[in-house]
C-alpha positions in Angstrom: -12.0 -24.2 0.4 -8.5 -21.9 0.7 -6.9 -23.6 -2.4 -10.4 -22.3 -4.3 -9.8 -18.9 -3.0 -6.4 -19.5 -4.1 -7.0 -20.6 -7.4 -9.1 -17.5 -8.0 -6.7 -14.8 -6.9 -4.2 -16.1 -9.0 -6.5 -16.1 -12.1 -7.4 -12.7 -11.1 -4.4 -11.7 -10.8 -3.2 -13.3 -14.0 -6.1 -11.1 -15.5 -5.0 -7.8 -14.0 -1.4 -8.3 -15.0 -2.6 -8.9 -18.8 -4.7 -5.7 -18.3 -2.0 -3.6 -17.1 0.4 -4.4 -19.8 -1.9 -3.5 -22.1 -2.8 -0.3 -21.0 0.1 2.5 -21.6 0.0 5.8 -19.1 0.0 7.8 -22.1 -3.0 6.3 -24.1 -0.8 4.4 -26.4 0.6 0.8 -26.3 -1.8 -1.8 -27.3 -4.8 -0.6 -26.7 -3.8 2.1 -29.1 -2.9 -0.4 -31.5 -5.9 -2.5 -31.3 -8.6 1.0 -31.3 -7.0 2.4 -34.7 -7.2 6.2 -35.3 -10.6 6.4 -34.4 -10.0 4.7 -30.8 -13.5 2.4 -31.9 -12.7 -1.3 -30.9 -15.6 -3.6 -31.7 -18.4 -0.8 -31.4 -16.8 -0.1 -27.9 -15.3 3.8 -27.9 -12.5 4.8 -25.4 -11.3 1.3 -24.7 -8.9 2.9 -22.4 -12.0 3.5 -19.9 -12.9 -0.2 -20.2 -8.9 -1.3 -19.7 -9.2 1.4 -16.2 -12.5 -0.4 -15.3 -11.2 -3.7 -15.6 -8.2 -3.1 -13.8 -9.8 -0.9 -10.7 -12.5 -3.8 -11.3 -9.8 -7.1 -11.0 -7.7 -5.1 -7.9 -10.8 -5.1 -6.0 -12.1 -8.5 -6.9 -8.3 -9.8 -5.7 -8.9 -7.5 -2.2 -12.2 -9.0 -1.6 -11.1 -12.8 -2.1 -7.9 -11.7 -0.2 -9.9 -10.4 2.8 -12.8 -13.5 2.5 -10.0 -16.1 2.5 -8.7 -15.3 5.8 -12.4 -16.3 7.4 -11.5 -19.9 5.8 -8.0 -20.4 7.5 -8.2 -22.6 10.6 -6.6 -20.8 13.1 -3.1 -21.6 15.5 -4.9 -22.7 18.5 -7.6 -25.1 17.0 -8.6 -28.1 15.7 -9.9 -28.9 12.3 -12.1 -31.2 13.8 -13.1 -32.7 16.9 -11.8 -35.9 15.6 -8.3 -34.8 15.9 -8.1 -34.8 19.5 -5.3 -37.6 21.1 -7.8 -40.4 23.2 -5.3 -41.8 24.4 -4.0 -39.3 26.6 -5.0 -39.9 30.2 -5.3 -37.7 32.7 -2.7 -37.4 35.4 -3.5 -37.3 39.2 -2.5 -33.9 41.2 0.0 -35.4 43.4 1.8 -38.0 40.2 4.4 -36.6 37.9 3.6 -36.9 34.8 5.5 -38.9 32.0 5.7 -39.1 28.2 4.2 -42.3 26.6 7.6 -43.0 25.0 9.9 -43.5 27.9 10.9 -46.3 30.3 10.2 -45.8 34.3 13.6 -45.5 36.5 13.9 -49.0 38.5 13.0 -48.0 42.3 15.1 -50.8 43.4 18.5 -51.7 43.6 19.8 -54.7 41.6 20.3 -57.7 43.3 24.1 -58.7 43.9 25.5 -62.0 45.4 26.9 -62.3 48.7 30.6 -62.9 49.2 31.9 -66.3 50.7 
């Protein structure tokens, strides 16, 4: 489910970055270009309103999936399922030390040695 949220922001924010370099702070730039003198594009008048739409529009739709996302990343401290859990850990008595599965017990006694003649 994250790498969907993922995959939308970044086509989002693909989108608003195509918006925003089309728009020019002075009313100019391409969407100048593409609205001609009478700034009419495809029946659509002030197609620098619709360009500030979209891009107040996209910024918001990339917050929301932004803030949503975080409600499907598993958290630090659990699992992703219950299946996940180690069986084969056993529990260790109060009064036993407890040991790692990959290391071998000290000897507890001493070797054997020959006696002398």
């Amino acid at each position: 489910m994250t790498i969907l949220f993922v995959i939308l922001i970044i086509l989002a924010s693909v989108v608003l970055g195509f918006i925003v370099l089309v728009q020019n702070p002075k009313g100019g730039g391409l969407a100048g270009t593409f609205a001609g003198i009478s700034n009419q594009f495809m029946g659509v008048k002030q197609t620098t309103d619709v360009l500030e739409k979209g891009t107040w529009i996209f910024a918001g739709v990339i917050g929301v999936l932004c803030l949503a996302s975080t409600f499907f990343i598993p958290k630090a401290g659990t699992t992703a399922s219950p299946s996940n859990t180690n069986a084969t850990e056993a529990t260790v008595p109060a009064g036993q030390p407890s040991q790692p599965n990959n290391t071998v017990p000290l000897q507890t006694t001493p070797p054997a040695t020959t006696p002398n003649p």
